[in-house]
DSSP file (Angstrom, degrees, kcal/mol; ACC not computed):
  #  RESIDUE AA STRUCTURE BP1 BP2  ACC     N-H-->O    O-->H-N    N-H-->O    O-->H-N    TCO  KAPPA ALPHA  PHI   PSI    X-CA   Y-CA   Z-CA
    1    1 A X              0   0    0      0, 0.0     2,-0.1     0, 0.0    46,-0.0   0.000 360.0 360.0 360.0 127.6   13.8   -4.9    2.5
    2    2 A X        -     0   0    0     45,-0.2     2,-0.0     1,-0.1     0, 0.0  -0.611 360.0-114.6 -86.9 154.6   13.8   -7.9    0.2
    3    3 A X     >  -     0   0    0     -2,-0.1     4,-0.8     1,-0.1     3,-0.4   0.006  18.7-119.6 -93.2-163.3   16.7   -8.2   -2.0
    4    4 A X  T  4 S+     0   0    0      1,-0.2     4,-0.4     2,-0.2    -1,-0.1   0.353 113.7  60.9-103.1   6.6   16.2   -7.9   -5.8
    5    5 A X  T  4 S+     0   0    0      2,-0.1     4,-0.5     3,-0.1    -1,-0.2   0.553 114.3  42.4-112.3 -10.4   17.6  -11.5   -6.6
    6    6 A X  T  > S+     0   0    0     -3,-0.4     4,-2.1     3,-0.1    -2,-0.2   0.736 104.3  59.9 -65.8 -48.1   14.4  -12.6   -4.3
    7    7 A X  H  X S+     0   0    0     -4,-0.8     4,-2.3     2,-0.2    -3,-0.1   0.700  99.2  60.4 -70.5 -29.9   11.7  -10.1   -5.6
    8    8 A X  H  > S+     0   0    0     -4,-0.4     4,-1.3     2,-0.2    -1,-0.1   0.946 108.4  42.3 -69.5 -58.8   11.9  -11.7   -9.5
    9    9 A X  H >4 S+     0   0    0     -4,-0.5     3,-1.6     2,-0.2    -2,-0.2   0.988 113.8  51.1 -40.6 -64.5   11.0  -15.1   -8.6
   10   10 A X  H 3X S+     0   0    0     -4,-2.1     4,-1.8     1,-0.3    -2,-0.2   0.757 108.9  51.0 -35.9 -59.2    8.3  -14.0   -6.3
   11   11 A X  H 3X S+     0   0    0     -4,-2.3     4,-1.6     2,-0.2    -1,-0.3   0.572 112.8  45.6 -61.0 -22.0    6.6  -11.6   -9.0
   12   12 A X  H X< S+     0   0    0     -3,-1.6     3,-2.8    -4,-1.3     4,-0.4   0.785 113.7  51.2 -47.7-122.4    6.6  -14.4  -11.5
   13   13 A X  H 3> S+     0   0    0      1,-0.3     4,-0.9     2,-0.2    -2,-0.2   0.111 116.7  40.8  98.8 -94.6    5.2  -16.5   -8.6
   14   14 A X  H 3X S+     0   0    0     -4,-1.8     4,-2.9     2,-0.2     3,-0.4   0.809 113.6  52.1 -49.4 -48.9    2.6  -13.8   -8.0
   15   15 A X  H <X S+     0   0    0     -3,-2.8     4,-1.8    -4,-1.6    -2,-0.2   0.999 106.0  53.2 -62.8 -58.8    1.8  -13.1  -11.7
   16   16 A X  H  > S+     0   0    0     -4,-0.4     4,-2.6     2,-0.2    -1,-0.3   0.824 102.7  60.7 -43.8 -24.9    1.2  -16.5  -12.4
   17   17 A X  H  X S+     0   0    0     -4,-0.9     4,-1.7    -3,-0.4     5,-0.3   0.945 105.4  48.7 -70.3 -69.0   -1.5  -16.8   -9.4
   18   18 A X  H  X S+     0   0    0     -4,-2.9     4,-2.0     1,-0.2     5,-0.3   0.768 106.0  53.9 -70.0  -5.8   -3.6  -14.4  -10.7
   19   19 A X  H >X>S+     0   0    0     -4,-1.8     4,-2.0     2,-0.2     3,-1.5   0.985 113.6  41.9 -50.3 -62.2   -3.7  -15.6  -14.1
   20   20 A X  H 3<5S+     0   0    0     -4,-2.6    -2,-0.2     1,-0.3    -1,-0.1   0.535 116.1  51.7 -91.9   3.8   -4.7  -18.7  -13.1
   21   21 A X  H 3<5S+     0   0    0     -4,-1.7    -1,-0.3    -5,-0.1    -2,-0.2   0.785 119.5  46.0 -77.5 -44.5   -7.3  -16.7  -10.3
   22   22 A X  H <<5S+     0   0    0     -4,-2.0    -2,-0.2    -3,-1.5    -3,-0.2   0.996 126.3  18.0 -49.8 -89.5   -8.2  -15.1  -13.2
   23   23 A X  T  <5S-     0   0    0     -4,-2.0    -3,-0.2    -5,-0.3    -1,-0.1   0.709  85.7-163.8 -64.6 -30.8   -8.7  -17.4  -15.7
   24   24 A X      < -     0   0    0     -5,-0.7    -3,-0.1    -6,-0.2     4,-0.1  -0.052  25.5 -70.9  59.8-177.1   -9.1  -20.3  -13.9
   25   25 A X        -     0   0    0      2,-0.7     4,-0.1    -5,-0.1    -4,-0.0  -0.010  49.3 -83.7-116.6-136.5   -8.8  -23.6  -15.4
   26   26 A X  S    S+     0   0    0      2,-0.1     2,-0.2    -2,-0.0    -2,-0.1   0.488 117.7  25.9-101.4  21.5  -10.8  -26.0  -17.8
   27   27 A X  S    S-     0   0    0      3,-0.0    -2,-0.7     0, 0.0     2,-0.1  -0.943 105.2 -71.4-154.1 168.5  -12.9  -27.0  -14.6
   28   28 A X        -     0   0    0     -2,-0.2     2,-1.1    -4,-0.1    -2,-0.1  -0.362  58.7-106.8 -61.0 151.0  -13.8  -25.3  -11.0
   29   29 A X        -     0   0    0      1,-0.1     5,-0.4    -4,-0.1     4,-0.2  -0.603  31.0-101.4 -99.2 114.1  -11.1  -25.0   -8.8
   30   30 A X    >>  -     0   0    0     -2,-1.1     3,-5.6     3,-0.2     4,-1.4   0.369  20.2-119.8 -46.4 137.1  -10.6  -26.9   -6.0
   31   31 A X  H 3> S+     0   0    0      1,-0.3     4,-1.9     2,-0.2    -1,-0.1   0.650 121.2  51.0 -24.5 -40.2  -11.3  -25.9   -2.2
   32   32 A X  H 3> S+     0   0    0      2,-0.2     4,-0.6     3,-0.2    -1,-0.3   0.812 111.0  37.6 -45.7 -51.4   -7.3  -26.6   -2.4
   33   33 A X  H <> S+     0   0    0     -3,-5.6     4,-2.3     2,-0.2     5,-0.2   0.628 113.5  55.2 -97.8 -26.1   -6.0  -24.7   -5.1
   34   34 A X  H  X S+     0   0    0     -4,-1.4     4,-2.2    -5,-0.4    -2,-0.2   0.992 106.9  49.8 -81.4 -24.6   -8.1  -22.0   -4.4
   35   35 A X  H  X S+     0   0    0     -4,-1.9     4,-1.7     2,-0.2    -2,-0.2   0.908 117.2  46.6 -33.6 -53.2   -6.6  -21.8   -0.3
   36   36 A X  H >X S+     0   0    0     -4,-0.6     4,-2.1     1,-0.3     3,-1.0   0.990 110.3  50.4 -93.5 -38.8   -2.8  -21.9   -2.0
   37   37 A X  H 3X S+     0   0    0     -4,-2.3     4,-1.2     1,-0.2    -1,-0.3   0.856 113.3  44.3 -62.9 -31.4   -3.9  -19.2   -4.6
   38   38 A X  H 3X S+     0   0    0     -4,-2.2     4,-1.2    -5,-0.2    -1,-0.2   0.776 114.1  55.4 -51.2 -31.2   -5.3  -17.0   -1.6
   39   39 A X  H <X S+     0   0    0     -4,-1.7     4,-3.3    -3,-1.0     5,-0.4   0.941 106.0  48.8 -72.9 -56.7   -1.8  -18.0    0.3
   40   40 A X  H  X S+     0   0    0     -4,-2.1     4,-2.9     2,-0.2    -1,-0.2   0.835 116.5  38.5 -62.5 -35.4    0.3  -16.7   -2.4
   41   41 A X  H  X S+     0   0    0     -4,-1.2     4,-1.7    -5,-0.3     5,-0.4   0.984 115.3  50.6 -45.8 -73.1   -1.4  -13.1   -2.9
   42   42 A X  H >X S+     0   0    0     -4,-1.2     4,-1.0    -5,-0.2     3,-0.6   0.766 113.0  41.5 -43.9 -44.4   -1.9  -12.6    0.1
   43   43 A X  H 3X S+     0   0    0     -4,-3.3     4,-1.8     1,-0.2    -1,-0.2   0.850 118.6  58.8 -60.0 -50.6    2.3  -13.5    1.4
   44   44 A X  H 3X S+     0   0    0     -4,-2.9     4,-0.9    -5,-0.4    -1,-0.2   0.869 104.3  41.0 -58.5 -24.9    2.9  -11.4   -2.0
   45   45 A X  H << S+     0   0    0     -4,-1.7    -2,-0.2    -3,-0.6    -1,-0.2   0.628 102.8  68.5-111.2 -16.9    1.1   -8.3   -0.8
   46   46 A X  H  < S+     0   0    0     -4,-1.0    -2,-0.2    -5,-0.4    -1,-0.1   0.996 102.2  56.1 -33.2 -76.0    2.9   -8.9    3.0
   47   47 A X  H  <        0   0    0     -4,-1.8    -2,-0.2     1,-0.3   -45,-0.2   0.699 360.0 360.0 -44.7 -46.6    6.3   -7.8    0.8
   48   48 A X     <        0   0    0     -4,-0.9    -1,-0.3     0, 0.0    -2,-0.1   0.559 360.0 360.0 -54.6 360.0    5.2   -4.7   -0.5
């Protein structure tokens, strides 16, 4: 079990990836950003 002084960053973390999966930015995003925005869901959804 992760502890609760862990889990706050992470979900800030997490929320911010999917805005910015969401919304995306003022151009496409690169083969780069979109790999570390897959990384971070995906490592977020591990925790659960």
């Amino acid at each position: 079990m992760i502890s609760h002084d862990l889990r706050s960053p992470i979900n800030v973390a997490q929320g911010r990836a999917a805005l910015l999966a969401e919304q995306g930015t003022s151009s496409a995003p690169s083969t780069s950003e979109s790999l570390r925005l897959t990384a971070i869901q995906h490592s977020r959804s591990r925790q659960r």
